[in-house]
N, C-alpha and C positions, 0 to 999 in steps of 0.2 A: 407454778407458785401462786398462792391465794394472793388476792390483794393486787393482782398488778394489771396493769392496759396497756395497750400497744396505740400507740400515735401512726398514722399512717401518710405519708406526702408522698402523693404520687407525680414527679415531673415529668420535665421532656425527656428528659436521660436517663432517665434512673426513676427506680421507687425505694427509699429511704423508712427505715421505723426503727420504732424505738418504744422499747417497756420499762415501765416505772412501776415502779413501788411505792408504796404511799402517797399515791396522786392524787390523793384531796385532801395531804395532810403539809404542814408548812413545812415541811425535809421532806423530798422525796428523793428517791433515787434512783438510778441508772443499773439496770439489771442487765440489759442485753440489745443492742442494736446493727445493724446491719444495712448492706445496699445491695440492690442487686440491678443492672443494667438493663434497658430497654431501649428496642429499635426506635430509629429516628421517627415510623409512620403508626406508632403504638399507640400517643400520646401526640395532642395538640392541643396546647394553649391551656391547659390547664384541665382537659375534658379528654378520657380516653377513649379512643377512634377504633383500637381494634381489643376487645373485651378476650376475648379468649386467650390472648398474647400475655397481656397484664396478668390476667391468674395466673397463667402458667408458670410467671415471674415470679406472683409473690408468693407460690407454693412452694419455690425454692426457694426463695428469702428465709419462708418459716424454718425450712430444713436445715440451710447453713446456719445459719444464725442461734436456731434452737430457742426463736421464742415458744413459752409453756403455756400463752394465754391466746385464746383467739378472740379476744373480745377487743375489739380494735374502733378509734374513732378516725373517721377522714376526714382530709380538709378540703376544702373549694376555695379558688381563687381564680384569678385573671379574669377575660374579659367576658367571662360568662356569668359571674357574678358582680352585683351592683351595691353600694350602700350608699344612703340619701340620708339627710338629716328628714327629721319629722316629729311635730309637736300633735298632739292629739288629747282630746278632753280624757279627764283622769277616769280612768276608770278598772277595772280587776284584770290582769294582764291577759287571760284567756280572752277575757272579751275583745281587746285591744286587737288582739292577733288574728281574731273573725272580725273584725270588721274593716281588716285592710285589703282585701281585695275591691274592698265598696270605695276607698280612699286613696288610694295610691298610684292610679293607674295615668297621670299626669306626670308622675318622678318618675317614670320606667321607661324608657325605649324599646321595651318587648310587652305584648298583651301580657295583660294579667294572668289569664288561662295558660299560658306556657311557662308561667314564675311561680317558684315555692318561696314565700313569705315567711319573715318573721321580725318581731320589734324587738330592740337591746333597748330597754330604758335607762335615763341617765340622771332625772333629774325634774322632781315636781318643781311648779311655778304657778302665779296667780296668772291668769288672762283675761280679757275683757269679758267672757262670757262665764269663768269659773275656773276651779285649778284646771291644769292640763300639766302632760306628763310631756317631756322634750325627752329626746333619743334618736335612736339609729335606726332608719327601715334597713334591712336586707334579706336582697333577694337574688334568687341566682333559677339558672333556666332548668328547667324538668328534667331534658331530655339531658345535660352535662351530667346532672346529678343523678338519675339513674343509670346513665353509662358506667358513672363511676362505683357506686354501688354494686352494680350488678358484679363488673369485677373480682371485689374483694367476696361476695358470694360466691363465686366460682372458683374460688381459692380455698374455700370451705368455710372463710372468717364470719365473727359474727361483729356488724355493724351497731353497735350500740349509740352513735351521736354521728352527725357530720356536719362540722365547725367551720365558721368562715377561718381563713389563715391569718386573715390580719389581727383578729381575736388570739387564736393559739401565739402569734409571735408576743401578743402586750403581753400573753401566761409569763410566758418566759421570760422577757426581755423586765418586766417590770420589778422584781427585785435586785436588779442591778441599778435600781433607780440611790443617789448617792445625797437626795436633796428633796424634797417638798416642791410642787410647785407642778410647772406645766413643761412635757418632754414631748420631741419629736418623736417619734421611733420611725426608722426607714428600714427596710427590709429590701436588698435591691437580690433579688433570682435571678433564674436563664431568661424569662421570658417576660417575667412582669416584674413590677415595684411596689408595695405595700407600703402607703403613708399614714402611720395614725396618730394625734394628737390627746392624750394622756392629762390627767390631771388625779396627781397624786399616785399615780397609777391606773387608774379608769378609762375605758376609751371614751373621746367627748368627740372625734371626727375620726374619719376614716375613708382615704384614697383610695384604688386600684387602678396605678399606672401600666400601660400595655407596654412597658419598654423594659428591657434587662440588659443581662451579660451577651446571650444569647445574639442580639441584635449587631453586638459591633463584632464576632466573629465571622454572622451572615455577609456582612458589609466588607470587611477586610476580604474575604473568600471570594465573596463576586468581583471588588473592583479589582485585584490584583488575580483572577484567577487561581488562586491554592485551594487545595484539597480543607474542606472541615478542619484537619489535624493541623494541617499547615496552619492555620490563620487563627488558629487557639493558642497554638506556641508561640507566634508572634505576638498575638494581646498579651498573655500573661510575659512577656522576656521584656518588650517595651514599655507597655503600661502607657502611661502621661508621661514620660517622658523626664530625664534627669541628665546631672553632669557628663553623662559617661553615655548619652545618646549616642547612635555613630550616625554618619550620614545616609547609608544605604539603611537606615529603617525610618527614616525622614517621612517615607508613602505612609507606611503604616501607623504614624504617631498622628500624621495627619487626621485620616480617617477615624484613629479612637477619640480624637478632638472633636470631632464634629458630632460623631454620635454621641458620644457624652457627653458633649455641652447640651445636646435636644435631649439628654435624662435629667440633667440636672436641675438644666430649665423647668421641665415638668415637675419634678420637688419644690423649687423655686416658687411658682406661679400656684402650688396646691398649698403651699403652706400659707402664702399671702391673701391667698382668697379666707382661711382661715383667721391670718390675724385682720382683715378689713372686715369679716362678721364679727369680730368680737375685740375691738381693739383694747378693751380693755383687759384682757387676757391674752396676752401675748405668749407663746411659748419662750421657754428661756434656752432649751440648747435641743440638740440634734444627736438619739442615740442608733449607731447606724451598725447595721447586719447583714449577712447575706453571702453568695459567694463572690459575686460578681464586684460584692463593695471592698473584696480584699486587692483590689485592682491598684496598682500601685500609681501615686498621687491622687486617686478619687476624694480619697474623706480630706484633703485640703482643698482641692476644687472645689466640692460643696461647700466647704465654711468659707470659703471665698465669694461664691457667687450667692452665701443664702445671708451671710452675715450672721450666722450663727455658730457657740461650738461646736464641735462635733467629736465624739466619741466612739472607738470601735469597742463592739462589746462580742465577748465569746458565750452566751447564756449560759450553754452546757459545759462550759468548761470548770466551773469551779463547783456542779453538782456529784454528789458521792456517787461513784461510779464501782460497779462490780472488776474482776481485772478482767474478767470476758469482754466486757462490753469496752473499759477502756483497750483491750486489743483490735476491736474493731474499727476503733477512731482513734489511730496514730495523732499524735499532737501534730497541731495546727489545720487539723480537717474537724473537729467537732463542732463548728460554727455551721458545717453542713445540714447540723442535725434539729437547727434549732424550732421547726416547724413542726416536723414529728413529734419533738421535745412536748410543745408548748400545745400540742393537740392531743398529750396526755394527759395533761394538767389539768385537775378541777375535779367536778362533780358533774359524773356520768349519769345518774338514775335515773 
């Protein structure tokens, strides 16, 4: 079908995508999406370890699924990727973007030489030596990003962009926006946490916490000894805990207490470092996504410990959907999609 791109997320579990139609126009739509599973040692952390495994994956993705376009964007996230705030004298954005390997290499914790660069600008301002443009450096490590690359090349795809995720999720997450003003967006995954702080819709800050769902299943499995399966059944049957708790799952509430209080903390402690840069721009509430945030009590524990509200939002749920592709994503699993989704979104050329 003309006109459409396939968003591409590839996780620890799974590789997820999703084709849209009129993805650089304000209605887009849901043409055809799909998942298809991968081994636990395929994918790490956001950077895939065994490249031959993942094509082979998403060669059968394209086949079940029956997407028509191979022009697909990826995303990058976790701890292989970094964003720093960054102010730099004003100047034509090409230039900006060659002269950050001369500038940057004090906000990185890896050599410059192993990082692909690029600036988001947000916003001209006067400065003591003349305008300067404020924004986002990011950057993410070579060797992540050609691994993943090369992948979706081996799958036959053609790579036309690859997008940070915390970017693809504002795509998405941002017309659910119900207000003016300044939003949290959380995005909590298997493995990591996406924080970006929005204004009007715009990213103006942006996280990547190394903690997820993924962590309190690890945690449950080692201290009580259960199987992976075991100790997923448990997280999702207990959650945080309610009326109808029983006593013998007492261990296991424990333990999602504790790791979840050190995620939420890290929201906590990332949004604050935000509002003490800029108290005069405080955000006003918390739009929260992901699989791991459908964890039952989370989104009241966060507005509990951040003092803020909080909202769960489904992005792809209320987009026009083909019935193919809604048969792919049975209600209440489209929230899955929203990375893929939001790594469709925009202008590719």
């Amino acid at each position: 079908m003309a006109g459409t791109i396939v968003g591409v997320d590839i996780g620890a579990a799974s590789a997820r995508a999703v084709e849209v139609q009129g993805y650089d126009t304000p209605k887009p739509s849901v043409v055809r999406r799909g998942e298809v599973a991968l081994p636990d040692t395929a994918v790490r952390r956001g950077e895939v370890i065994e490249v031959a495994t993942v094509s082979s994956a998403l060669k059968r993705l394209w086949s079940t699924a029956g997407f028509t376009s191979k022009n697909v964007v990826l995303g990058m996230g976790g701890p292989r990727v970094f964003s720093r705030d960054l102010t730099v004298t004003r100047a034509p954005l090409a230039q900006i973007r060659e002269s950050l390997p001369f500038v940057v290499q004090d906000l990185l914790p890896v050599p410059v030489a192993d990082a692909l660069l690029d600036f988001y600008p947000i916003a001209e301002e006067a400065g003591e030596t003349g305008p300067q443009v404020s924004g986002l450096l990011v950057a993410a490590l070579k060797d992540a990003v050609n691994s993943n690359v090369s992948a979706v090349l081996g799958a036959g795809l053609r790579p036309v962009q690859v997008d940070l995720i915390p970017f693809a999720m504002t795509r998405a997450i941002a017309p659910l926006r119900s207000a003016k003003g300044r939003d949290v967006l959380v995005s909590i995954g298997a493995n990591s946490t996406n924080v970006v702080v929005t204004h009007d819709g715009v990213p103006q800050f942006v996280r990547i916490l190394s903690n997820g769902g993924d962590d309190i299943t690890r945690a449950i499995g080692t201290r009580l000894q259960w199987s992976p399966e075991q100790a997923e059944q448990a997280k999702r049957s207990v959650g945080m805990g309610g009326p109808l708790t029983r006593a013998e799952d007492r261990p296991v509430l424990e333990i999602i207490y504790e790791v979840v209080g050190e995620l939420l903390s890290g929201i906590r402690s990332t949004i604050s470092y935000y509002s003490s840069a800029r108290p005069a721009e405080p955000p006003q509430r918390i739009l929260l996504s992901g699989g791991a945030a459908q964890l039952v009590g989370l989104p009241n524990a966060l507005q509990e410990i951040v003092g803020l509200p909080v909202q769960l939002v489904d992005p792809v749920a209320g987009v026009p959907a083909s019935r193919k592709a809604k048969d792919a994503a049975p209600s209440g699993t489209q929230d899955a999609y929203t990375t893929a989704f939001g790594l469709a979104l925009g202008s590719h050329a």
